[in-house]
N, C-alpha and C positions, 0 to 999 in steps of 0.2 A: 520574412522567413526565407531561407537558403531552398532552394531546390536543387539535392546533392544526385547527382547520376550513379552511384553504387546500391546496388540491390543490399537488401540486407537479409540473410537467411537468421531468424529467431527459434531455438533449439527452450520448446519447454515441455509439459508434460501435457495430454492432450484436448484432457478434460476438464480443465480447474483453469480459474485465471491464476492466483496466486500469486507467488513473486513475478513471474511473468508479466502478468496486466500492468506492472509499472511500464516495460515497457513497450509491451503494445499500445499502450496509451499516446507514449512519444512517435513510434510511429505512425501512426492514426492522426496524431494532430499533424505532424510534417507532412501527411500525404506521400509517404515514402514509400517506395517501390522495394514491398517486402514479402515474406514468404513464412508461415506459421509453419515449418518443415515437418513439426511428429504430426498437424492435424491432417498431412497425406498420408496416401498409401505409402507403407513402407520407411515411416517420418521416424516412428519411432526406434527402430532399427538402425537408421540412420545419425541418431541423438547418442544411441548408446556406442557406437564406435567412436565417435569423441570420447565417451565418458573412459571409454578401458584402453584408449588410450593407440587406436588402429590409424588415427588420421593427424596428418602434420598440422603440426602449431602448438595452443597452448594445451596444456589439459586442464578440465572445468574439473571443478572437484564435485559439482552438481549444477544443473539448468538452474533460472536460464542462462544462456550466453548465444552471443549472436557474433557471425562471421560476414564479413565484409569485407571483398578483397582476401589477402591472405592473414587477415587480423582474425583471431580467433578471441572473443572477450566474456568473461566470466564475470558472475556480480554484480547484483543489481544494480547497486547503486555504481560503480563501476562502469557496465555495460552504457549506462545512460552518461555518464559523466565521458563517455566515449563517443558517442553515437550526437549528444545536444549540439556539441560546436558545429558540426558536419551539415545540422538543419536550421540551425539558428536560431534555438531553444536555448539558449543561454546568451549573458552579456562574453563583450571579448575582453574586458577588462579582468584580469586576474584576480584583483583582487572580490570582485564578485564571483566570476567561475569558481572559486575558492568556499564561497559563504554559501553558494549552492550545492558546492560538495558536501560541506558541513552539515547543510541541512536534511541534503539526501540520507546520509548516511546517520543522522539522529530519527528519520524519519524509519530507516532500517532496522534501529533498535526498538522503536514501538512495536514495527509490527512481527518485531520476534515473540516482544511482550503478549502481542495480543494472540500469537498460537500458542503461547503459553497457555492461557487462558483451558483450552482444552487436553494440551497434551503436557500438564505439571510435571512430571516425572519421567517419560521416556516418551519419544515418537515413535517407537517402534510397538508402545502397547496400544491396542484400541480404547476409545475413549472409555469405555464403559468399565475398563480394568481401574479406573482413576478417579471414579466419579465423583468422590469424597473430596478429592486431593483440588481438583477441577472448580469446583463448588468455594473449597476456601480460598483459591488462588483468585477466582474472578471477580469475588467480592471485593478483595482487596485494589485489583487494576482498577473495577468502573466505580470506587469509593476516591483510589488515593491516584493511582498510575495515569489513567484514561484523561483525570481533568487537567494534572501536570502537565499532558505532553499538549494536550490541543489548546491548553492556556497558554505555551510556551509558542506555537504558530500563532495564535491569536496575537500574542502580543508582538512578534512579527510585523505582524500585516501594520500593527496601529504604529512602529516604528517606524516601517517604509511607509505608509500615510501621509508622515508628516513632510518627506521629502522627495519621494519617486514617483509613487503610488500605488496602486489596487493590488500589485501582485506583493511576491514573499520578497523576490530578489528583483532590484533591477526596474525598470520602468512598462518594461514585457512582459508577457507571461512566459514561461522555463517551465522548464521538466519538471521541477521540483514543485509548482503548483500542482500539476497533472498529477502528479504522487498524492497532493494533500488531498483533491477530490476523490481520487480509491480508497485514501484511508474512511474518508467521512462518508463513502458509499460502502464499503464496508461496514462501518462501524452500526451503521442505520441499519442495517442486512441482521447481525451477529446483536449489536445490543438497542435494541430499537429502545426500551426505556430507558435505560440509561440514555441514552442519546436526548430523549424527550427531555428533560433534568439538566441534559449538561448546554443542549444547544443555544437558549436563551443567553448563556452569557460568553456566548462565543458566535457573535455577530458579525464578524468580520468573516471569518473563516467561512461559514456557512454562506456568506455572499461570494465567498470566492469558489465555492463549489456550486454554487449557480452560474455563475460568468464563465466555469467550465464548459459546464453541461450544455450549454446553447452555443458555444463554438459552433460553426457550421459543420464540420470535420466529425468533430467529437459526438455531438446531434444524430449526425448520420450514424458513425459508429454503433452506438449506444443502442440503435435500435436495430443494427443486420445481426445477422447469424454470428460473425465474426466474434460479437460481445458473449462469451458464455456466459449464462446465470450462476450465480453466488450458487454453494451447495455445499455437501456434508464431508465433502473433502480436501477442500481449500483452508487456506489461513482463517477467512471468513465463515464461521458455524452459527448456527442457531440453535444453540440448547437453550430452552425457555428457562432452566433450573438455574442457567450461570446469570440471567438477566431481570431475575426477580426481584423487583419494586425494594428500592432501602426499608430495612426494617424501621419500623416508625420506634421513635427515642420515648422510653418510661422515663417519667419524672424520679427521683433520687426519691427511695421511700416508697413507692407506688407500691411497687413489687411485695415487699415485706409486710405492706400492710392490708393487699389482698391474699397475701397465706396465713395470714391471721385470723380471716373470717370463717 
């Protein structure tokens, strides 16, 4: 792993990991000399003159985005496809940096899926304006959506398997694992039965979120202040109503012939 001499200032909101924690994560594992800016005095204040547009370079259309030097970068997946070469969190071969963008950025579109999950209809109403909408949306992610996407890492990992090894891309571990282990701590956080259901046959993946979590780096992380807890305001929620137990299948006829009696 690179140990890059540029600080990195990370611009996100102060109390959520969210899209954020992808890449605090990468910084965490590089050991990178970095700076969480809204969770100081005055951070936030500072995030929002980026945002309206007071301070040179790019403008983010929203956190997070992180500056480095005079690079101003937006985007999660982005921001990290920025920042991995720099710590040596990714292969130098293009055509893997490539399959890692890939993967980042299909990784992007789960976890839109999954604040789907509670905000169906608009972000800007509170959950409980939707509860209905919320309810039929979730069932269908942790029936159809949720086992798509982490069958589709899974069978990843059993592709690289056969010729690199343990990780998604590449012979190393990359960012793009560090992503899979938020999602699968997420997902445990937000849909713990579901998860119970889906985990047995996503064996691969769930060993690669163990080989995260014991990183020395990552270890450490996980257990300081720095790691905030999942909560009711991040991507990651706990509605026990969106993670209620599949309903169990009536036989063809059951039904009909207990309104009979």
């Amino acid at each position: 792993m690179k140990k890059s001499p540029m600080r990195v200032e990370l611009y996100y909101w102060p109390t959520i990991q969210g899209r954020g924690e992808f890449v605090r994560l990468l910084l965490e594992e590089a050991g990178a000399d970095y700076v969480d800016v809204a969770r100081a005095k005055g951070g936030v204040a500072a995030m929002m003159r980026f945002l309206e547009g007071e301070e040179p370079g790019a403008l983010p259309f929203a956190p997070p985005f992180v500056k480095g030097g005079d690079a101003v970068v937006s985007q999660t997946a982005n921001s990290l496809a920025h920042l991995a070469p720099k710590f040596g969190l990714v292969p130098d071969a293009e055509a893997l940096r490539a399959e890692a963008s890939q993967i980042q950025l299909t990784i992007a579109d789960f976890v839109g899926e999954i604040h789907d999950t509670h905000h169906p209809i608009a972000g800007g109403l509170y959950y409980e304006d939707q509860k209905r909408e919320a309810k039929r949306r979730a069932q269908d992610f942790v029936q159809e959506r949720m086992p798509k996407y982490l069958g589709w890492l899974e069978d990843l990992l059993a592709r690289n398997e056969k010729s690199e090894g343990r990780w998604l891309v590449g012979r190393d571990l990359t960012y793009v694992d560090l992503s899979a282990f938020q999602v699968i701590e997420g997902l445990r956080y937000a849909f713990p039965n579901a998860m119970a259901r889906i985990e047995p046959k996503i064996p691969r993946l769930v060993a690669l979120r163990d080989r995260v979590a014991q990183r020395p780096r990552i270890a450490t992380y996980l257990t300081s202040e720095r790691r905030l807890p999942f909560n009711q305001q991040g991507i990651f929620r706990r509605y026990p109503e969106l993670d209620a137990p599949a309903p169990r299948r009536v036989a063809r006829g059951a039904r009909g012939r207990k309104g009979r009696r």
